[in-house]
PDB file with SEQRES, HELIX, SHEET and CRYST1 records, atoms N, CA, C and O in Angstrom:
SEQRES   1 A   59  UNK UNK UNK UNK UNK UNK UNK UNK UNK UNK UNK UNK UNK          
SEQRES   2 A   59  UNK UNK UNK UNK UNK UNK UNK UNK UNK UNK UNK UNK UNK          
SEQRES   3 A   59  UNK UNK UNK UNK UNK UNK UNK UNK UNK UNK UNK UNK UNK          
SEQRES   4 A   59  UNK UNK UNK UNK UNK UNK UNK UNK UNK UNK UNK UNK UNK          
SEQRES   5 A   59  UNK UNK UNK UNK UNK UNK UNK                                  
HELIX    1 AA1 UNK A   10  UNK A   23  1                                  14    
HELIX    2 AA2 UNK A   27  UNK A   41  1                                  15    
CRYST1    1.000    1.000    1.000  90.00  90.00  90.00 P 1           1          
ATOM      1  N   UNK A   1      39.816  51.986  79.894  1.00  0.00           N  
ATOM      2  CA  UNK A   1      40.574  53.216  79.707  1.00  0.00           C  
ATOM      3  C   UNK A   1      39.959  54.329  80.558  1.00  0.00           C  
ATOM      4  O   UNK A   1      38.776  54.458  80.871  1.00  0.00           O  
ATOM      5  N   UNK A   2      41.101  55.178  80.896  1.00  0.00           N  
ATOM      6  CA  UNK A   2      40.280  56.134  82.029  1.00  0.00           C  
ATOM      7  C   UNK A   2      40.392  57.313  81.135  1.00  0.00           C  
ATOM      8  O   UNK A   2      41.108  57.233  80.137  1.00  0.00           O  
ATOM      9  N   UNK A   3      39.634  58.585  81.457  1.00  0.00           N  
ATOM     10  CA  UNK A   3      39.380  59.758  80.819  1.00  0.00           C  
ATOM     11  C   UNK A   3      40.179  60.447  82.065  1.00  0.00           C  
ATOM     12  O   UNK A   3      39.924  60.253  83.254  1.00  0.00           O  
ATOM     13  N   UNK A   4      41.728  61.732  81.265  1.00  0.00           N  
ATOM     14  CA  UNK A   4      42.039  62.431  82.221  1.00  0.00           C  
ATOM     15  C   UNK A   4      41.532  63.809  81.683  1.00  0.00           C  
ATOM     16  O   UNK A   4      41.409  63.910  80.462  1.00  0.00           O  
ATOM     17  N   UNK A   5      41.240  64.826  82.437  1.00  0.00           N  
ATOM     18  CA  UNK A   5      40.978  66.034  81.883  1.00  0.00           C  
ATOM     19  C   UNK A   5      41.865  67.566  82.415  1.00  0.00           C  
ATOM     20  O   UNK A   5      42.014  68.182  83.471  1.00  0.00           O  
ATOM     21  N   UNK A   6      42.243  67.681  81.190  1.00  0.00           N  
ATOM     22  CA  UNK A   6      43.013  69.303  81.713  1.00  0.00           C  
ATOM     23  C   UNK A   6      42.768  70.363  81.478  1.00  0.00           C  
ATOM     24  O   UNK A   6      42.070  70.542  80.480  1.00  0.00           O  
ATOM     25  N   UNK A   7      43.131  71.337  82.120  1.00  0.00           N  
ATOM     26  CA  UNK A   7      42.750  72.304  82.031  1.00  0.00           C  
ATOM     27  C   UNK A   7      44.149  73.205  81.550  1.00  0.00           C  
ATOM     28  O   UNK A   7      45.288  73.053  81.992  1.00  0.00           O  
ATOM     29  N   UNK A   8      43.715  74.137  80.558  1.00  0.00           N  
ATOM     30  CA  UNK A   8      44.567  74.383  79.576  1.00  0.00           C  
ATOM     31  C   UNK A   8      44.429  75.642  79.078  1.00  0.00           C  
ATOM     32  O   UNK A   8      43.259  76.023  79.074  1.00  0.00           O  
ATOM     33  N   UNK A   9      45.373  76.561  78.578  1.00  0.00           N  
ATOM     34  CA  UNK A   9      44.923  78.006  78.025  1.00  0.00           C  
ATOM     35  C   UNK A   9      44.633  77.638  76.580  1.00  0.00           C  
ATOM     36  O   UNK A   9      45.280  76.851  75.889  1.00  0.00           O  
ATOM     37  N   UNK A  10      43.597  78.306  76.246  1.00  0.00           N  
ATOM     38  CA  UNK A  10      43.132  78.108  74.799  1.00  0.00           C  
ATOM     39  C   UNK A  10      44.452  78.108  73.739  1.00  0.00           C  
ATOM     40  O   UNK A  10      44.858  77.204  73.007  1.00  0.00           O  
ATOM     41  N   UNK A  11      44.925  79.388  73.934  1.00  0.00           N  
ATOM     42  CA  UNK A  11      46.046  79.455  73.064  1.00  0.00           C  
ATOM     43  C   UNK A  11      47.083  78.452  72.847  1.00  0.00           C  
ATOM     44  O   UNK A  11      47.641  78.032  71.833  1.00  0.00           O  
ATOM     45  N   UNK A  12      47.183  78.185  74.118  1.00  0.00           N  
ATOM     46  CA  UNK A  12      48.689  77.005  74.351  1.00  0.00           C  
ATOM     47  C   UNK A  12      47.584  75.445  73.769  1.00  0.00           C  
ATOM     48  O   UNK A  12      47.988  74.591  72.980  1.00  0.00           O  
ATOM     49  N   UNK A  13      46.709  75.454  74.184  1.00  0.00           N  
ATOM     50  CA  UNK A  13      45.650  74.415  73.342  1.00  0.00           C  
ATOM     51  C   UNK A  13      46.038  73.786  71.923  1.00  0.00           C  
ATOM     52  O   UNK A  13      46.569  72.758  71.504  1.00  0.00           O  
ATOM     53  N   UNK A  14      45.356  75.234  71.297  1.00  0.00           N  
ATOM     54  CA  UNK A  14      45.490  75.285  69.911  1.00  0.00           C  
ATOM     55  C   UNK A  14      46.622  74.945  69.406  1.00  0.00           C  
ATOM     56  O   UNK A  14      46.698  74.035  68.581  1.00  0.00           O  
ATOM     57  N   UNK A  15      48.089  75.901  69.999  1.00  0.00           N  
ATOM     58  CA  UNK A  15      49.617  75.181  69.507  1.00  0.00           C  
ATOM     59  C   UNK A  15      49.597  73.826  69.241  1.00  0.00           C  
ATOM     60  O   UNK A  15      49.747  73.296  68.140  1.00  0.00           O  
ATOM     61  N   UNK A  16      49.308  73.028  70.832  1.00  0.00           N  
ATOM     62  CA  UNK A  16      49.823  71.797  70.683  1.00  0.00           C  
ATOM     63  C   UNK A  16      49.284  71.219  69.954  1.00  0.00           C  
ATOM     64  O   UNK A  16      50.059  70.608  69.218  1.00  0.00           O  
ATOM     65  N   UNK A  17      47.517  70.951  69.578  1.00  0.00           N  
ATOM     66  CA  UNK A  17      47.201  70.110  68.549  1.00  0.00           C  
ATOM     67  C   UNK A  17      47.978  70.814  67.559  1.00  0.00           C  
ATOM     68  O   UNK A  17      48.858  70.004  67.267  1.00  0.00           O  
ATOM     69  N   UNK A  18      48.177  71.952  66.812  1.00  0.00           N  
ATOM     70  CA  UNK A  18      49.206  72.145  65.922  1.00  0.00           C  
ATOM     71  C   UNK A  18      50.341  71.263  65.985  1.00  0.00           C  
ATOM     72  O   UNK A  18      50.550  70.368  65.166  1.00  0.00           O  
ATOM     73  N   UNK A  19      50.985  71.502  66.860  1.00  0.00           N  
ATOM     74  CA  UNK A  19      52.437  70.461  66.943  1.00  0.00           C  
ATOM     75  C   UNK A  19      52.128  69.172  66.306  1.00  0.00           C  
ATOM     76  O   UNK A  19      52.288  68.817  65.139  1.00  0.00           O  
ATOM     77  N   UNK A  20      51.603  68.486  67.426  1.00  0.00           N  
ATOM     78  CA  UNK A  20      50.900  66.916  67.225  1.00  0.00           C  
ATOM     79  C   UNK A  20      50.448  66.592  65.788  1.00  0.00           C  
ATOM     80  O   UNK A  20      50.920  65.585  65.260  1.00  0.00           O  
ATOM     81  N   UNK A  21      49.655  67.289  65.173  1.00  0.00           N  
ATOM     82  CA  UNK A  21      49.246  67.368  64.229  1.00  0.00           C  
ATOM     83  C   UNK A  21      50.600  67.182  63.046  1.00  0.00           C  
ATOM     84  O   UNK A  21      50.796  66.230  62.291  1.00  0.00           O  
ATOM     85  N   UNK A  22      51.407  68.436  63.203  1.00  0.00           N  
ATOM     86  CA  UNK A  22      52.716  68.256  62.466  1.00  0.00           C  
ATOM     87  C   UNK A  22      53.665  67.106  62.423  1.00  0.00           C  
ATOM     88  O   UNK A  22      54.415  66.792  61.499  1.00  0.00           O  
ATOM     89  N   UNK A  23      53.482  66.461  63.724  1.00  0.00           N  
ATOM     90  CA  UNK A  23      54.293  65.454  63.460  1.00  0.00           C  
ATOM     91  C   UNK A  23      53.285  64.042  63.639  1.00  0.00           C  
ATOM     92  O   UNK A  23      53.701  62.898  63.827  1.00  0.00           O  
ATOM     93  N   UNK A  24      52.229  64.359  63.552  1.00  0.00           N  
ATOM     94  CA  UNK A  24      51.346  63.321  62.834  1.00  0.00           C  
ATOM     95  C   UNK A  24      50.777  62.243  64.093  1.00  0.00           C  
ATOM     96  O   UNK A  24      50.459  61.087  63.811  1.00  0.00           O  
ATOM     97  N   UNK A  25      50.691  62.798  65.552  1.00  0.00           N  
ATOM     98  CA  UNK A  25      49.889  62.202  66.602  1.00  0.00           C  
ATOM     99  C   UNK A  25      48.690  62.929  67.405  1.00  0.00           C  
ATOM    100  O   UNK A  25      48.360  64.111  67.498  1.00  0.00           O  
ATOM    101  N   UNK A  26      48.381  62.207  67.732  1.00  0.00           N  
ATOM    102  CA  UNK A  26      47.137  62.767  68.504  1.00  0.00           C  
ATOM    103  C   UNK A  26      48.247  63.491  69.564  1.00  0.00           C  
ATOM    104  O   UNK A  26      49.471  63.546  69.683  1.00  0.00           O  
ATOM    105  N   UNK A  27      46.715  64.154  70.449  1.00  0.00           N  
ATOM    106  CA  UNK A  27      47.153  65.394  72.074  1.00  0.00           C  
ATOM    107  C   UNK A  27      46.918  63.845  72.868  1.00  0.00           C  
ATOM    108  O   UNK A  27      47.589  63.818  73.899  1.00  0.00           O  
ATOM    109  N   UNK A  28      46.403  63.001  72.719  1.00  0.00           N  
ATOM    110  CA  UNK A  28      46.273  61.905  73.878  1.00  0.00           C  
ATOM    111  C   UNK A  28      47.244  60.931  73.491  1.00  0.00           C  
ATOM    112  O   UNK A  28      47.426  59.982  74.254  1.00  0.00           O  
ATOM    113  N   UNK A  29      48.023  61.029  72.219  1.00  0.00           N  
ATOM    114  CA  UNK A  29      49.344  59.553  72.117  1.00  0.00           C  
ATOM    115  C   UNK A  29      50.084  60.478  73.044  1.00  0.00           C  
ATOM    116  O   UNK A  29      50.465  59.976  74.102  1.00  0.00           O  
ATOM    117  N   UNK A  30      50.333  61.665  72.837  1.00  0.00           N  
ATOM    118  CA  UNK A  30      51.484  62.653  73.173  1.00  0.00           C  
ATOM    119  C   UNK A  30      51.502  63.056  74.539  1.00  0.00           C  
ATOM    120  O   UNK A  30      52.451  63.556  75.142  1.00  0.00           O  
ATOM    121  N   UNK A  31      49.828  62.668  75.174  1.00  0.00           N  
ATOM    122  CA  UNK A  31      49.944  63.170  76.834  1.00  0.00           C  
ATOM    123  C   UNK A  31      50.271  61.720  77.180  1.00  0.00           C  
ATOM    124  O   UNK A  31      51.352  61.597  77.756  1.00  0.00           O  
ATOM    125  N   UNK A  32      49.600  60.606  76.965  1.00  0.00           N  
ATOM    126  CA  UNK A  32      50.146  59.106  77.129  1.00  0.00           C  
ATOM    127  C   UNK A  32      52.155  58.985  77.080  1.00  0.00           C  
ATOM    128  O   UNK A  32      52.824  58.502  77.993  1.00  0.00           O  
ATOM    129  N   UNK A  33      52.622  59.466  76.000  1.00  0.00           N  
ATOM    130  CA  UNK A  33      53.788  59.255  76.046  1.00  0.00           C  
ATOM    131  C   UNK A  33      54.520  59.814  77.013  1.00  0.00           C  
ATOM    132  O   UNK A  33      55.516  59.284  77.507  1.00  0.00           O  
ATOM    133  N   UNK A  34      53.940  61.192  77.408  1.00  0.00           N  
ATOM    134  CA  UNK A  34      54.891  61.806  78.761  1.00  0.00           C  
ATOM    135  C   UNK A  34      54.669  60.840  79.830  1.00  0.00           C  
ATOM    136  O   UNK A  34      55.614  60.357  80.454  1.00  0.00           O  
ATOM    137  N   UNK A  35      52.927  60.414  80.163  1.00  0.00           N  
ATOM    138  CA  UNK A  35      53.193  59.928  81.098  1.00  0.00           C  
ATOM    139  C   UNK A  35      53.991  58.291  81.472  1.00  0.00           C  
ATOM    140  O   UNK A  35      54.244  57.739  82.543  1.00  0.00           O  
ATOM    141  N   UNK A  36      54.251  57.820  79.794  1.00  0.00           N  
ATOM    142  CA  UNK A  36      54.647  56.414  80.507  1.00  0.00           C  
ATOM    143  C   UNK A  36      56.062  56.991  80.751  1.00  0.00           C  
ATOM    144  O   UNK A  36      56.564  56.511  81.767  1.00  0.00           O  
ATOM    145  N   UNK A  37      56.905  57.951  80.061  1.00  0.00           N  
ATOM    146  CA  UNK A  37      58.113  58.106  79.711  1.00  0.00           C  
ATOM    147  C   UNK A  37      58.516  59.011  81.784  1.00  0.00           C  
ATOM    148  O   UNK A  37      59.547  59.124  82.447  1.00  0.00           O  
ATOM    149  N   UNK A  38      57.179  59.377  82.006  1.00  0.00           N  
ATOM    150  CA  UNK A  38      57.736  60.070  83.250  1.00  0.00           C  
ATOM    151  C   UNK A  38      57.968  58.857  84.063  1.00  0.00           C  
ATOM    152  O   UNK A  38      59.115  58.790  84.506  1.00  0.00           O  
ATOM    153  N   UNK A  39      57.157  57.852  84.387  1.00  0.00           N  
ATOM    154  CA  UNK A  39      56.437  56.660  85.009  1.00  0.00           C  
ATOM    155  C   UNK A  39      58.084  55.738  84.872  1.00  0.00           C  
ATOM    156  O   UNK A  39      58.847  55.265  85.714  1.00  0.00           O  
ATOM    157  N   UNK A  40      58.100  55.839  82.713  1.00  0.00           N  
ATOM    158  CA  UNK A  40      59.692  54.604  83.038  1.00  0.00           C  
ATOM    159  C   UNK A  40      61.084  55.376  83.890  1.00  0.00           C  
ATOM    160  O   UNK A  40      61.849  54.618  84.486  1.00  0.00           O  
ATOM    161  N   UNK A  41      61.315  56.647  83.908  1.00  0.00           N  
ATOM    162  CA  UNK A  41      62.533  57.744  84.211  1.00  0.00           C  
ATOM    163  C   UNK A  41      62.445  57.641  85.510  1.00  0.00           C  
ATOM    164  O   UNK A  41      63.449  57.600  86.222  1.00  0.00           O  
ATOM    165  N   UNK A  42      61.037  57.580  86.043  1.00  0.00           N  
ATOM    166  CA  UNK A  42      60.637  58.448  87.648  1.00  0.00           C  
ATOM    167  C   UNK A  42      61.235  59.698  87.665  1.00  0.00           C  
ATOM    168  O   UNK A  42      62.003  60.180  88.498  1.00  0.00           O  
ATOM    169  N   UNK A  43      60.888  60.056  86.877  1.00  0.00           N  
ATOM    170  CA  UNK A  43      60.720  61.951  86.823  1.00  0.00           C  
ATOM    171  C   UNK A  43      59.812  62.280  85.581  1.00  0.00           C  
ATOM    172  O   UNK A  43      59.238  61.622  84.714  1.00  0.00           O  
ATOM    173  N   UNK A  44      59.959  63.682  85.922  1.00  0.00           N  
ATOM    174  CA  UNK A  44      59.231  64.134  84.731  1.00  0.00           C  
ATOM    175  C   UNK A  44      60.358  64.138  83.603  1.00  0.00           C  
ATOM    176  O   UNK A  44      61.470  64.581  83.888  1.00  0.00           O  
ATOM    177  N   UNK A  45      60.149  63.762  82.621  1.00  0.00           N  
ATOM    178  CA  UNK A  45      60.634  63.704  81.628  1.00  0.00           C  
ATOM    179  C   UNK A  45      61.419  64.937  80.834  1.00  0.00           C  
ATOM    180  O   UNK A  45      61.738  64.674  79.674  1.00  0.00           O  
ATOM    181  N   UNK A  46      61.873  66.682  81.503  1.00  0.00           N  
ATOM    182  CA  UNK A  46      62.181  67.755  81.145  1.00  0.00           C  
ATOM    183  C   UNK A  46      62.908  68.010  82.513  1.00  0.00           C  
ATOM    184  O   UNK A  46      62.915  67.177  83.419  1.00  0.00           O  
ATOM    185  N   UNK A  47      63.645  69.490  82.595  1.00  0.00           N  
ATOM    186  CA  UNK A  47      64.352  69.726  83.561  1.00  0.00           C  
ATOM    187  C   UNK A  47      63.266  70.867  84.087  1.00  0.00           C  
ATOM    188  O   UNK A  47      62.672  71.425  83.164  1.00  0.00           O  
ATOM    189  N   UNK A  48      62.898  71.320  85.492  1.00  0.00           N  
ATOM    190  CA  UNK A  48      62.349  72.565  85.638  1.00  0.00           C  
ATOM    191  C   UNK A  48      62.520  73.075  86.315  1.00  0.00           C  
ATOM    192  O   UNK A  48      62.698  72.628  87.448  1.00  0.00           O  
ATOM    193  N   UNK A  49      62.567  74.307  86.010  1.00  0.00           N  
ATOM    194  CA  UNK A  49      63.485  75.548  86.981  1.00  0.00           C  
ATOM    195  C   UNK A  49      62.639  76.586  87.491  1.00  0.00           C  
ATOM    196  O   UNK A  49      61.424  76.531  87.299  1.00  0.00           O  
ATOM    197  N   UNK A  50      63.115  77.431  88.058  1.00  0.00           N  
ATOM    198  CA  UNK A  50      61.870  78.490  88.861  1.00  0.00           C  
ATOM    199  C   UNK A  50      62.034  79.750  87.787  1.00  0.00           C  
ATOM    200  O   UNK A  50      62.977  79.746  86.995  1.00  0.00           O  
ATOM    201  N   UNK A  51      61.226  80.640  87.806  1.00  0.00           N  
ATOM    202  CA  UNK A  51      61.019  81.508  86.716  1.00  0.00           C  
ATOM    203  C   UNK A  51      61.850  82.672  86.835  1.00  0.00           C  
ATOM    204  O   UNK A  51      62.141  83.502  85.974  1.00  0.00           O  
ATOM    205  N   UNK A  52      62.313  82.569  88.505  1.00  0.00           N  
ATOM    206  CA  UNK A  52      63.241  84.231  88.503  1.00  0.00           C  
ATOM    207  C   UNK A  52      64.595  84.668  87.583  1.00  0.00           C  
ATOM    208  O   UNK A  52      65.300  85.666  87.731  1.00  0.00           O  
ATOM    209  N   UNK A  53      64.737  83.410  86.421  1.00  0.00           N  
ATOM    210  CA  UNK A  53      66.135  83.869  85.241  1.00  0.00           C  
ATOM    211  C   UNK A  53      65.668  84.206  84.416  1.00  0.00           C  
ATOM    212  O   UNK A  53      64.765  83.624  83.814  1.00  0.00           O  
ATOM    213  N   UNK A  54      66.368  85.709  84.036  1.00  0.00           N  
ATOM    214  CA  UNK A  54      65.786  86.902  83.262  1.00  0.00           C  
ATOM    215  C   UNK A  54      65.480  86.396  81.705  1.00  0.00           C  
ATOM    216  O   UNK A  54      64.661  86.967  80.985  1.00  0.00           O  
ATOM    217  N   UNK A  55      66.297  85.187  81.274  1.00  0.00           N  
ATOM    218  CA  UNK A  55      65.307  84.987  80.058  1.00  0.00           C  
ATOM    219  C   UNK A  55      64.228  83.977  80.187  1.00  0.00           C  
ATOM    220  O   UNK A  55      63.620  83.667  79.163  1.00  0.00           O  
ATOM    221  N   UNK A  56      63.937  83.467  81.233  1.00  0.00           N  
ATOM    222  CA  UNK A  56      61.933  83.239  81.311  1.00  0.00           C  
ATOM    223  C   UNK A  56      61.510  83.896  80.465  1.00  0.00           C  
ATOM    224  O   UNK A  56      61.687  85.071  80.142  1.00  0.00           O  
ATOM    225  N   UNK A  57      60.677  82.769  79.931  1.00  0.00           N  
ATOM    226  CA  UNK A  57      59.685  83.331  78.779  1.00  0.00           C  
ATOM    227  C   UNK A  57      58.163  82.701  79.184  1.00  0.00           C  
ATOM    228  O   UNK A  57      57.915  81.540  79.510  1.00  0.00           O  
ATOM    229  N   UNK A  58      57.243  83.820  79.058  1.00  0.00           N  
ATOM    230  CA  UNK A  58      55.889  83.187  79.371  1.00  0.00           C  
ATOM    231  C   UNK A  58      55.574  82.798  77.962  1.00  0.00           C  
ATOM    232  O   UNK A  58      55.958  83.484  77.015  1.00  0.00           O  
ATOM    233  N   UNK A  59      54.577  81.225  77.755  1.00  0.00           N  
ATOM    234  CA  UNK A  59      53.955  80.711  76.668  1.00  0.00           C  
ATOM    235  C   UNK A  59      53.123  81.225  76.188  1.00  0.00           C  
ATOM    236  O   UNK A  59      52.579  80.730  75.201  1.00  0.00           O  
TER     237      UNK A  59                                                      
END                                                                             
């Protein structure tokens, strides 16, 4: 198994183990699942857009 490491804002940190937590997985089932789910799609798994539409919201 390989070790990936990110770099992350504390705040947005804290959420997600919150999330994960709520629905009862680890931050590493949940970074694992994006990546097989990007890997099976060949994309990223969300749509993403550039930030200049006025309801952008920063996290």
């Amino acid at each position: 198994m390989a070790v990936v490491s990110v770099r992350m804002d504390d705040e947005v940190k804290k959420q997600f183990e919150q999330f994960c937590d709520s629905i009862g997985i680890s931050v590493s089932a949940a970074v694992n699942m994006f990546a097989r789910m990007a890997l099976r799609e060949d994309r990223l798994p969300f749509d993403v857009k550039g930030n200049s539409a006025p309801e952008a919201k920063k996290v």
